[in-house]
N, C-alpha and C positions, 0 to 999 in steps of 0.2 A: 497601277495595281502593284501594289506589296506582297512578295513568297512570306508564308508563314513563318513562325518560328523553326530556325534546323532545329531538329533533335536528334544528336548521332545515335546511334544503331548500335549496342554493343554485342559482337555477335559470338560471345560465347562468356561465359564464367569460369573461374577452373578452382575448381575443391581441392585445398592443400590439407593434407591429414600431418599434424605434427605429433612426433613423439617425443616422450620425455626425456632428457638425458640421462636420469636415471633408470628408467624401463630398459632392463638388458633383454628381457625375455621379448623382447619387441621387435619382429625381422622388418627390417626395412631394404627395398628391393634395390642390388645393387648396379649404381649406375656407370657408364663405362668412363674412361677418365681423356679427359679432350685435351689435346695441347695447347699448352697457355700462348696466348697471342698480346705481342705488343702491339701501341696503339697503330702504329703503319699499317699493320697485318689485318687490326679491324677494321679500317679505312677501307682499304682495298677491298677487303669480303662485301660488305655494303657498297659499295659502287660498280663492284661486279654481278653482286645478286639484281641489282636493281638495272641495272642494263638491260640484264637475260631477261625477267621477270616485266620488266613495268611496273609503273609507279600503281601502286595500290590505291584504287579509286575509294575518296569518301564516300558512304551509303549515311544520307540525313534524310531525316523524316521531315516533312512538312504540313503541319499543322494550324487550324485556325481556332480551334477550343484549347482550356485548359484544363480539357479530363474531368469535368464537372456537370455531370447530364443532370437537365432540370426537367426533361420529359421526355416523351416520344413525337414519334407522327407517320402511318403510313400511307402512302400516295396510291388512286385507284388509276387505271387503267393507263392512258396515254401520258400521264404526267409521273415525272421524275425528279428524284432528286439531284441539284449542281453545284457545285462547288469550285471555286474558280484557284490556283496557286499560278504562281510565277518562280520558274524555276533557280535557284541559287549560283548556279551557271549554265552557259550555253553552247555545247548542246548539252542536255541531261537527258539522261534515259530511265524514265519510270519501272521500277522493277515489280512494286507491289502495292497495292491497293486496300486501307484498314478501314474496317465500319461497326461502330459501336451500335449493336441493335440485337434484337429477339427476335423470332417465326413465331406465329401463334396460328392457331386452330388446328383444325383436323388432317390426315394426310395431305403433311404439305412437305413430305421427305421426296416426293416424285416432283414438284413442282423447282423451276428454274429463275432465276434474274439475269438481270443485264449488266455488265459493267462495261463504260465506255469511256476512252478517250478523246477527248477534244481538241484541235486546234484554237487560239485565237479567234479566229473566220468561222469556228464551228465546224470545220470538216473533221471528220472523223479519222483517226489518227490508230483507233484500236475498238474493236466491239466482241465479247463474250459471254457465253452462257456459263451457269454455275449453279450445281444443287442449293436449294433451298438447307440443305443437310446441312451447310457449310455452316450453319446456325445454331445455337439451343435454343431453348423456350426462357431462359435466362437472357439478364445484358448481360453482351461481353464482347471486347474484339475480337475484330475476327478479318486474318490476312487474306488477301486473295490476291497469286500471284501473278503479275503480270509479263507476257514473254517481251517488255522491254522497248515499248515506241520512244523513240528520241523526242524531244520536241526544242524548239526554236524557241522559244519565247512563253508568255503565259496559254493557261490551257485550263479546261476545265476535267474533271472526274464526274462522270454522270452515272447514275444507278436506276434502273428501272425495275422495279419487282411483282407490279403488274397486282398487287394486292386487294384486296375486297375485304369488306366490316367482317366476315367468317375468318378470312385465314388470310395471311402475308407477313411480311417483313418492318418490323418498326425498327426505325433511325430515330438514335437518340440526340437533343437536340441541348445544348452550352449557352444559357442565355448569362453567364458570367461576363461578355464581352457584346460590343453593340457588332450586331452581326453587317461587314462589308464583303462578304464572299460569299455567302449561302444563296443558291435561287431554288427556284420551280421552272422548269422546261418540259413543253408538249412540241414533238419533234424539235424545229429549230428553233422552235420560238422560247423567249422567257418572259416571263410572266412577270408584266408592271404589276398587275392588281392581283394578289394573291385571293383574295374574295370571291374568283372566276371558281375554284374547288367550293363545293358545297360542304363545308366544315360546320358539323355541330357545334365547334366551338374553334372559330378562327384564332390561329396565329398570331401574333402581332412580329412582322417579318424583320422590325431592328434587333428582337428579340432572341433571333432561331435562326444559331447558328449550327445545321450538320454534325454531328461527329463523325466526320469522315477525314481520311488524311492518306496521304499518299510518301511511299519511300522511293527511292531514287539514285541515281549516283553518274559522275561524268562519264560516258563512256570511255574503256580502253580504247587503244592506239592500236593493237595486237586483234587483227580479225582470221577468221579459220572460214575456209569453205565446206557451208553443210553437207553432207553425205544423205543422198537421196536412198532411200530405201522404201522396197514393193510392198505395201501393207497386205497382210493374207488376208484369203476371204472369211467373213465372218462363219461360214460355215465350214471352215477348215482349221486344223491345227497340227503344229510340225508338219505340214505340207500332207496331210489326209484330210478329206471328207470326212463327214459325221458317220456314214457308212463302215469307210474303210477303218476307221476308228475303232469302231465296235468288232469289227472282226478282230481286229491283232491284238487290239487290250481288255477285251470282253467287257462284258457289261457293266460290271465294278468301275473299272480306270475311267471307261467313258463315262459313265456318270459323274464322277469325279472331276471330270474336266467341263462339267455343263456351267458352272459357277464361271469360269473363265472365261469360257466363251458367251454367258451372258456381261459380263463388264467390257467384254470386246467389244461386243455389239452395242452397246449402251455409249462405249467410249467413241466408236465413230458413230456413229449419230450424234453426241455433245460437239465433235469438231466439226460435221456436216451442217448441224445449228449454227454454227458459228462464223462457217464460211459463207452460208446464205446471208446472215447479216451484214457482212462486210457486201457481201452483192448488193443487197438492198440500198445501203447507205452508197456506191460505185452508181447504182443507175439513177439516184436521187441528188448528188451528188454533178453526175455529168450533164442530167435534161432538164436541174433545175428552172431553166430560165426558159426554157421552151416546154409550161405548165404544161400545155395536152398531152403532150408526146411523153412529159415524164409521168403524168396520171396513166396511161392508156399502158407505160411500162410496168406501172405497180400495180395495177388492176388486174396484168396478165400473171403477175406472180403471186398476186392471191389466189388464184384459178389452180395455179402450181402447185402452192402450198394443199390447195385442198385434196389435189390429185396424188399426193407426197403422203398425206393423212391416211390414205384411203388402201394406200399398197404397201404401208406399214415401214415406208422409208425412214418417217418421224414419227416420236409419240404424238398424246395430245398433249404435253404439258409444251413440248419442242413448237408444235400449231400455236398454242395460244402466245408465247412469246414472240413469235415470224410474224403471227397477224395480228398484233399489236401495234409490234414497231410499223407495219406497214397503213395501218390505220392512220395514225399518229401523222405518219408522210401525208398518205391523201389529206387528212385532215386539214396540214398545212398548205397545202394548195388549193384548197377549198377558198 
């Protein structure tokens, strides 16, 4: 297996404003004046910076289209889109994840996808939720970023969006190149006969290549230990209750602060989705090979899920991605 095209990353532009040298009335801002250095003196600055600092990791993009989408296609239920890359070296750590597609139908700004990392072997490597919002009703890319799994060797980018003929997510599809990395995968499985999807009008899979592509970079040498901090409760802010709240800032301020504490609330529940998933994939993962025990696990966490629903831990858009991915499992143990 072949990593796709690098494509570096350039991460920023800079607007130079020239004036003319005849324009006197033209202030130009004045800058402070540096001591001229011979070349020793630049040697040394550079061999000192780069000590302190470390070597500044390439960020490439790895790609299997050439930006040329000849259609769409969205996947229903337990099937996803895959796409397989082999990373430019090893180790590489995925930073960010691009996918050329549109949302279509109606409130589908509450609704969530899947983005996942793969190992080689298929174990999961990274799994997250992400607003539908992240979208327009337009194509166009669209970053999603990743907090950074190393990976060893090749690996796939998997997306699930869980879509239906009313409303989901279409990926745009590069049939300029005979497609050797694009699949279909319902949990671990991929899909020999794409035919197994009831498509009104099938695919032809040399054809349908993803636009999807992943950025990256070696990791540094230079690691920091994280700083663990207490998340407040969602029913609290600067260390008051919603009560105490309203007494000391009266009704105005508190209200005011209702906006924040619903994106709080919203924001641990996306990371409580997300930890659950990584659970999911930890107990499917560990009992694969002792099928009962690992059905009899996923069976109890659909129960969970629904008791999760029901006390307003999760929404339903958080339900229908949990019991999805959890179908998908039983499914393949079926």
């Amino acid at each position: 297996m072949h990593h796709g095209r690098p494509l570096p990353i350039c991460p920023f532009e800079k607007n130079v404003r020239q004036v003319p040298h005849n324009d006197r009335k033209a202030s130009v801002p004045c800058r402070p004046r540096l001591p001229k250095m011979n070349g020793r003196d630049k040697v040394f600055l550079v061999a000192f910076l780069t000590l302190l600092l470390g070597p500044t990791p390439e960020v490439i993009e790895l790609a299997h289209d050439q930006g040329k989408p000849s259609g769409s296609a969205y996947l229903v239920g337990v099937y996803g889109h895959a796409v397989s890359f082999s990373p430019p070296s090893i180790p590489w750590r995925v930073l960010r994840v691009r996918i050329y597609g549109y949302r279509y139908g109606n409130r589908t700004e509450s609704m969530e996808f899947v983005v996942e990392i793969w190992a080689s072997n298929r174990s999961i490597l990274h799994s997250s939720a992400h607003p539908y919002a992240k979208f327009t009703t337009v194509s166009t890319w669209v970053n999603i970023d990743i907090p950074g799994p190393a990976v060893v060797g090749s690996f796939f980018v998997v997306i699930y969006t869980s879509s239906t003929p009313e409303r989901g997510i279409g990926i745009a599809t590069d049939s300029s190149l005979v497609n050797r990395y694009s699949e279909i995968v319902s949990g671990k499985r991929v899909l020999t006969d794409w035919s197994e999807i009831k498509w009104k009008t099938p695919p032809k899979k040399e054809e349908t290549n993803w636009m999807v592509r992943v950025v990256g970079s070696t990791p540094t040498t230079i690691t920091t230990t994280p700083t663990t901090t207490s998340q407040p409760s969602p029913s609290m802010l600067f260390g008051l209750d919603m009560t105490e709240l309203i007494q000391v800032a009266g009704g105005g301020a508190a209200a005011a602060a209702v906006p924040c504490l619903g994106w709080l609330v919203k924001t641990r529940k996306r990371r409580f989705v997300s930890s659950y998933l990584t659970k999911v994939d930890s107990v499917y993962n560990e009992f694969f090979m002792n099928r009962e025990e690992c059905r009899k696990r996923l069976e109890q966490m659909k129960s969970e899920i629904v008791q999760l629903l029901k006390k307003g831990k999760i929404d339903e858009p958080h339900f229908t991605i949990l019991d999805t991915k959890l179908e998908r499992y039983l499914k393949d143990l079926a």
